[in-house]
matplotlib code that plots the C-alpha trace (Angstrom):
import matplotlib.pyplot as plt

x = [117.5, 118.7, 116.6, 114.8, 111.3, 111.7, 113.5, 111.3, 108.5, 110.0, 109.6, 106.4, 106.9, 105.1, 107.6, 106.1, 108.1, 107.3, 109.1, 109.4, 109.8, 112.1, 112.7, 110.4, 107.1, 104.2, 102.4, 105.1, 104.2, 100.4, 101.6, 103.4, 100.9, 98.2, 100.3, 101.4, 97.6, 95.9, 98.5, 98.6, 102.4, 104.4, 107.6, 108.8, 112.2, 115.2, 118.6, 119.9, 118.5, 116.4, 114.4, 114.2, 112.3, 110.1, 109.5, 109.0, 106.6, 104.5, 104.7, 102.6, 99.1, 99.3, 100.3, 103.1, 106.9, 109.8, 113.2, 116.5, 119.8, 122.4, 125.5, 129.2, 127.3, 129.7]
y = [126.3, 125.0, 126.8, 123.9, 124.9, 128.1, 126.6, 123.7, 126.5, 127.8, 124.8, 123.0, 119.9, 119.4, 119.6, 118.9, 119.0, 117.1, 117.9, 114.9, 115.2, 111.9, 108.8, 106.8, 109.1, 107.2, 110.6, 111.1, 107.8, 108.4, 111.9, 110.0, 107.4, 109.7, 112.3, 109.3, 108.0, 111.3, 113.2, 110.4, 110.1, 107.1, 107.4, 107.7, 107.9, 107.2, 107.4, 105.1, 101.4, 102.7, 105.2, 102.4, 99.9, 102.9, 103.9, 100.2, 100.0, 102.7, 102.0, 98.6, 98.5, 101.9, 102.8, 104.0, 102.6, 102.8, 103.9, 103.8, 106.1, 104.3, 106.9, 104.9, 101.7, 99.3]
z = [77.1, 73.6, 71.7, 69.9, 70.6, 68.7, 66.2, 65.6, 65.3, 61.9, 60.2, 58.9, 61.6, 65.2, 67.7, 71.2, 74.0, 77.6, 81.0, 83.7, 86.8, 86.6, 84.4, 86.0, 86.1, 85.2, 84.2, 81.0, 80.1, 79.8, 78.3, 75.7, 75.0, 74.5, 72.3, 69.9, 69.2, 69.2, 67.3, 64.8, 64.6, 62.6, 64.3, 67.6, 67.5, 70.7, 71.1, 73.5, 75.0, 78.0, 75.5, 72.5, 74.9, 76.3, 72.4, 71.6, 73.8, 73.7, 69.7, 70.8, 69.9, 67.3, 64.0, 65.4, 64.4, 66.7, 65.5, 67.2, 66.5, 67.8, 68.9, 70.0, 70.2, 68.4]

ax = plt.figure().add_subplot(projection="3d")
ax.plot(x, y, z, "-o")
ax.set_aspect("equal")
plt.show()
């Protein structure tokens, strides 16, 4: 709806986009999981608490570093 997808597809980055069905979907987790060890990423980056644990988590156990952008956190 944003137009990021075709955006992203411009530029010499991989841009993957996953849709939940809800927060708490165990399916987007594997998803995840699998898309950060086979697509050999180093960062997984979040933007608020809930998604820095998730990303600090599936970070465990791969190359894979978690980074947080905190926004109005003071």
């Amino acid at each position: 709806v944003f137009g990021i997808d075709a955006w992203a597809a411009s530029l010499p980055i991989t841009y993957v986009e996953l849709r939940e069905r809800h927060s708490a979907d165990p399916r987007t987790w594997r998803r995840l999981r699998r898309l950060i060890v086979d697509g050999g990423f180093d960062i997984v980056h979040a933007h608020e608490y809930k998604t820095d644990v998730m990303a600090w988590a599936l970070c465990k156990g791969t190359r894979a570093m978690p980074l947080s952008t905190a926004h109005g956190w003071t």
